[in-house]
KOLDREN-495616 format. One record per residue: residue number from 0; residue in three letters; x, y, z of N, C-alpha, C in turn. Coordinates in nm, 3 decimals. Layout:
N
+-----+-----+---------+---------+---------+---------+---------+---------+---------+---------+---------+
!   k !   r !     n_u !     n_v !     n_w !    ca_u !    ca_v !    ca_w !     c_u !     c_v !     c_w !
+-----+-----+---------+---------+---------+---------+---------+---------+---------+---------+---------+
! NUM ! ALA !       X !       Y !       Z !       X !       Y !       Z !       X !       Y !       Z !
...
+-----+-----+---------+---------+---------+---------+---------+---------+---------+---------+---------+
//
This chain:
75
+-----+-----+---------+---------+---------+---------+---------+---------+---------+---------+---------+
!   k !   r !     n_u !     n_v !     n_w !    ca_u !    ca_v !    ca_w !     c_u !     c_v !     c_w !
+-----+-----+---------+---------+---------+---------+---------+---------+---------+---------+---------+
!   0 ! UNK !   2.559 !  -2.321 ! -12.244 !   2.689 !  -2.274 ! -12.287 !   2.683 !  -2.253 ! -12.438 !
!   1 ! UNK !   2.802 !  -2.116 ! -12.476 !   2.747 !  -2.123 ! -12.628 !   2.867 !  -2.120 ! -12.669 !
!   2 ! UNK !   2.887 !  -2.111 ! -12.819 !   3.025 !  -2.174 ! -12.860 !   3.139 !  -2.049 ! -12.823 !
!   3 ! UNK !   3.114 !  -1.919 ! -12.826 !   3.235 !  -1.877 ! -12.761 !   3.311 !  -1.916 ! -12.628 !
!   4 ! UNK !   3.179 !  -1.965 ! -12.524 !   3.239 !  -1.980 ! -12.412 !   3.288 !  -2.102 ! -12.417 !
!   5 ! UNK !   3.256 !  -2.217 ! -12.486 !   3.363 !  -2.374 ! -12.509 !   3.433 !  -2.328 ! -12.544 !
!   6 ! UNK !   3.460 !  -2.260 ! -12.665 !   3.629 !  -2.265 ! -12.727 !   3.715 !  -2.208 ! -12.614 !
!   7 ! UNK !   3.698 !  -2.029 ! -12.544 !   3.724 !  -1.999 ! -12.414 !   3.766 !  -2.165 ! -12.311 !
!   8 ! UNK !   3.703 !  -2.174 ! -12.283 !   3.696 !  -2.320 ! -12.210 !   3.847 !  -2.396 ! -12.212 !
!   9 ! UNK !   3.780 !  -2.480 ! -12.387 !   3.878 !  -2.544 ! -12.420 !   4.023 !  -2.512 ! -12.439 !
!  10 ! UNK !   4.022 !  -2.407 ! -12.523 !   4.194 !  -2.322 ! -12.490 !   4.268 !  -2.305 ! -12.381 !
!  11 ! UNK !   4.143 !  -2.288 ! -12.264 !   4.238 !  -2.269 ! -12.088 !   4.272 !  -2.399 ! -12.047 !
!  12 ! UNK !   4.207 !  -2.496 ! -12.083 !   4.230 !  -2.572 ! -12.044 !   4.324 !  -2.671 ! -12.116 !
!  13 ! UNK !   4.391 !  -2.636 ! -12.222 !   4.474 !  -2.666 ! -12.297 !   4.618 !  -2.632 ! -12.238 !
!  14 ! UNK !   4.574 !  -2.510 ! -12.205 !   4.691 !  -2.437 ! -12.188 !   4.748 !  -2.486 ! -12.047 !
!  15 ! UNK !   4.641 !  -2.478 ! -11.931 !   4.689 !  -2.514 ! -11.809 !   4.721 !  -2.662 ! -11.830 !
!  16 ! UNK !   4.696 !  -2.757 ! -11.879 !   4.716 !  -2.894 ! -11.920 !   4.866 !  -2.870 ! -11.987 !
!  17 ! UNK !   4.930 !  -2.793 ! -12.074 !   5.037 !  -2.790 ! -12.111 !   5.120 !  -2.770 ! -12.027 !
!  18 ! UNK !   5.116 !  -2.631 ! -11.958 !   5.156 !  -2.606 ! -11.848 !   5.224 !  -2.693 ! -11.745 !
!  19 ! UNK !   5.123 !  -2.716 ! -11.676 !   5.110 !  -2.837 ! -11.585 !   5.215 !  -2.962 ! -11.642 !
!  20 ! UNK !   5.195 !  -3.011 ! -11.763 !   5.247 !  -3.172 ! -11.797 !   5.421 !  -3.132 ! -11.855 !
!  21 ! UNK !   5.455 !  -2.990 ! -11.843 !   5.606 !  -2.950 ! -11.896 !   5.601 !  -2.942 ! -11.741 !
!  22 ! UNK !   5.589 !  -2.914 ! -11.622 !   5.642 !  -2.906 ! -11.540 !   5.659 !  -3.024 ! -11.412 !
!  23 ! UNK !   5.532 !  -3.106 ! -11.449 !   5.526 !  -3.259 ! -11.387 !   5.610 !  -3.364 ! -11.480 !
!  24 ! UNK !   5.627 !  -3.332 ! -11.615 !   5.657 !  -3.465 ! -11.731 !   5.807 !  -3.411 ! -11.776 !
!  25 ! UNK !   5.758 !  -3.300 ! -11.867 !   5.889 !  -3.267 ! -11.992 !   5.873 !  -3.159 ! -12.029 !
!  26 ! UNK !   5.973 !  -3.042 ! -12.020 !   5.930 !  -2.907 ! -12.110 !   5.885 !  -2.949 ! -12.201 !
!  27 ! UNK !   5.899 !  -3.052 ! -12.299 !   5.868 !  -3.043 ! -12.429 !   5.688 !  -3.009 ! -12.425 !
!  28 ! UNK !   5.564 !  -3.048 ! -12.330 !   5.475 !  -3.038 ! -12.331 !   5.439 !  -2.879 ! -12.340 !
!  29 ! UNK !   5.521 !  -2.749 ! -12.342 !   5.522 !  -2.603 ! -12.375 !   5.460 !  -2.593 ! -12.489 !
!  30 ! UNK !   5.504 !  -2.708 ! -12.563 !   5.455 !  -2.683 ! -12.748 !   5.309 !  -2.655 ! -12.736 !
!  31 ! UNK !   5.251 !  -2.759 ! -12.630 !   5.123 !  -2.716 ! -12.659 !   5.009 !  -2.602 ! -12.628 !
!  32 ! UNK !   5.058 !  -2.556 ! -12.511 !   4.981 !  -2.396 ! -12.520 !   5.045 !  -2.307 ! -12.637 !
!  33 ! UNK !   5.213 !  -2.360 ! -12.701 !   5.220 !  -2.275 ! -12.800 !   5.172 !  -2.270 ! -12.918 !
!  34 ! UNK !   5.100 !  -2.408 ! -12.924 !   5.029 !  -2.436 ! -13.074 !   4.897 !  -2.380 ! -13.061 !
!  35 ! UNK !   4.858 !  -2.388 ! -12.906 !   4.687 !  -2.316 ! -12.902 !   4.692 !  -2.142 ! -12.896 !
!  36 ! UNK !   4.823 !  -2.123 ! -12.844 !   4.828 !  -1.975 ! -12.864 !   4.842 !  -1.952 ! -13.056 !
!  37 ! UNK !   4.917 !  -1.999 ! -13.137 !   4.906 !  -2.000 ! -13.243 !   4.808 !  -2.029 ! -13.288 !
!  38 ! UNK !   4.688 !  -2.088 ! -13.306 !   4.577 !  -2.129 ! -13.334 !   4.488 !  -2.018 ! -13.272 !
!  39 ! UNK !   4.496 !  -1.958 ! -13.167 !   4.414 !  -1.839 ! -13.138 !   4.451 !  -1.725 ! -13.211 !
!  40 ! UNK !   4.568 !  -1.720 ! -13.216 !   4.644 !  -1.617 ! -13.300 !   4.568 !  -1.622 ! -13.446 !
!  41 ! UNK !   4.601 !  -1.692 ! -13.513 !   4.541 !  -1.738 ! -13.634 !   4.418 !  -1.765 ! -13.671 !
!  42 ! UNK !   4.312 !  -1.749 ! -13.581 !   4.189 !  -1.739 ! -13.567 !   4.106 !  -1.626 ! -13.607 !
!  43 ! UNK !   4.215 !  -1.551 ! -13.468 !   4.179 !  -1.393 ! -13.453 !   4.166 !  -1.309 ! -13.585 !
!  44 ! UNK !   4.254 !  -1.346 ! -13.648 !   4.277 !  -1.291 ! -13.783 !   4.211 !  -1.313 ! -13.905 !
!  45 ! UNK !   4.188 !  -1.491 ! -13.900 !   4.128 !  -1.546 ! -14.048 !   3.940 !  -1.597 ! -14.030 !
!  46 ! UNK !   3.961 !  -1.597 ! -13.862 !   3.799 !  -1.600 ! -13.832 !   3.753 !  -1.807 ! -13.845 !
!  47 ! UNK !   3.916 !  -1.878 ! -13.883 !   3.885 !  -1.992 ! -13.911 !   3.951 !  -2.051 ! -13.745 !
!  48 ! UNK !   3.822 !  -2.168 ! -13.678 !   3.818 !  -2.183 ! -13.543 !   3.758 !  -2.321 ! -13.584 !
!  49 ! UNK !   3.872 !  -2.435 ! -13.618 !   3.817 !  -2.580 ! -13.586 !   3.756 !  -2.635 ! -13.437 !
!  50 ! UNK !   3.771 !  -2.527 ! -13.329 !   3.730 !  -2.574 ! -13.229 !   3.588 !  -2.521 ! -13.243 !
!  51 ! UNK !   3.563 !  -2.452 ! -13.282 !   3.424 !  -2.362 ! -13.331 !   3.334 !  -2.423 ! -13.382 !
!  52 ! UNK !   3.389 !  -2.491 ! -13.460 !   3.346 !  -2.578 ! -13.621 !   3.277 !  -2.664 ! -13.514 !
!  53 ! UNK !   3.371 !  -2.792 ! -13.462 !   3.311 !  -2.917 ! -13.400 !   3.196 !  -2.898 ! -13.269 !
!  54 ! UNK !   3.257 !  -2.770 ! -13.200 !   3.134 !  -2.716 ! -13.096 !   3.001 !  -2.707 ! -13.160 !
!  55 ! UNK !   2.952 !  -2.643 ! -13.296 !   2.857 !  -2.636 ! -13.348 !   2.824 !  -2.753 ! -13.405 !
!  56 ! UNK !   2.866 !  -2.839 ! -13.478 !   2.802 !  -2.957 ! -13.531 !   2.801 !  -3.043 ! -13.389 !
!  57 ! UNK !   2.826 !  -3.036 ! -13.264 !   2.739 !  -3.097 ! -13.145 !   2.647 !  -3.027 ! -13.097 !
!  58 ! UNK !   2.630 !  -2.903 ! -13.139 !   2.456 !  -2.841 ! -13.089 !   2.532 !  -2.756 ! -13.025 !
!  59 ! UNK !   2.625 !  -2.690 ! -12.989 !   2.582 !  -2.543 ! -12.898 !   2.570 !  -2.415 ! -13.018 !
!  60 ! UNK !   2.492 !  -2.366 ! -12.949 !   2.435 !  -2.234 ! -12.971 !   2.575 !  -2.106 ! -12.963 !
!  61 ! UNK !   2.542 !  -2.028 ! -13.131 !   2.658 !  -2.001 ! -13.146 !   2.635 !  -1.842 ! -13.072 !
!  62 ! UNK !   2.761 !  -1.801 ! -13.009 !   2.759 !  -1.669 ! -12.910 !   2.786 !  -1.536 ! -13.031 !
!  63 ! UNK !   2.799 !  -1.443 ! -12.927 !   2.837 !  -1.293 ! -12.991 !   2.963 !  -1.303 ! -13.087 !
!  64 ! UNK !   3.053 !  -1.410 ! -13.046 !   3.168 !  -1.394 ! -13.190 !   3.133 !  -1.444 ! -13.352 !
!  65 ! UNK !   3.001 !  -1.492 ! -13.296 !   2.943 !  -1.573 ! -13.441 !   2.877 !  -1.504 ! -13.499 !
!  66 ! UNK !   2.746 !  -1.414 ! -13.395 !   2.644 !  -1.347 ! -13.454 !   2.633 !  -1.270 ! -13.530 !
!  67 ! UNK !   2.759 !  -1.245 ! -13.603 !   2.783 !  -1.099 ! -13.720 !   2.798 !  -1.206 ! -13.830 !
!  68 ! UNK !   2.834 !  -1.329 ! -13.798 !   2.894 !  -1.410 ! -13.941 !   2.716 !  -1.393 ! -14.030 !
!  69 ! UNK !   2.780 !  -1.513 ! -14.189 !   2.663 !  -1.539 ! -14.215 !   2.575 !  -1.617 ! -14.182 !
!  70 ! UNK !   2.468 !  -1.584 ! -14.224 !   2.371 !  -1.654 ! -14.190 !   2.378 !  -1.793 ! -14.191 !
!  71 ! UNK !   2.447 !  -1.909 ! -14.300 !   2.522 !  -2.051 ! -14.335 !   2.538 !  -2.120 ! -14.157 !
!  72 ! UNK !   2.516 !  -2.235 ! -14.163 !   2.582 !  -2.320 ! -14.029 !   2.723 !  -2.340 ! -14.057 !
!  73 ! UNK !   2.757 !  -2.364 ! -13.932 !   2.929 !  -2.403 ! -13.971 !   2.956 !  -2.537 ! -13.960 !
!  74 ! UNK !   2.852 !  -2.617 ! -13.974 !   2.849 !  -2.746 ! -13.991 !   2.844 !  -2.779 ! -14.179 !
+-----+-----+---------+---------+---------+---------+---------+---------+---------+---------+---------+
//
């Protein structure tokens, strides 16, 4: 697995986890696919991906959204 497909990963599964816990618990749990949709949002744009960051300083191998960056680790 390489780091586009964790972050992919991790976001769905954020989201269905939000999902899911506003409709078993408390709407209030909505916030959180809306903070990961904001955080993707804000990604998309500034190219800055703390989920990115920590995927690489545990070893995966960074995918096609990385391969244009620089050459630098994101560790």
């Amino acid at each position: 697995m390489n780091i586009d497909k964790a972050v992919l990963v991790f976001a769905g599964a954020v989201v269905v986890t939000g999902v899911t816990l506003s409709v078993l618990v408390s709407p209030y749990w909505l916030l959180l696919p809306a903070l990961a949709g904001l955080n993707m949002f804000q990604a998309g744009i500034t190219g800055f991906c703390p989920a990115a960051i920590i995927f690489r300083r545990i070893g995966l191998e960074r995918g096609a959204a990385f391969a244009g960056r620089d050459a630098r680790p994101l560790a």
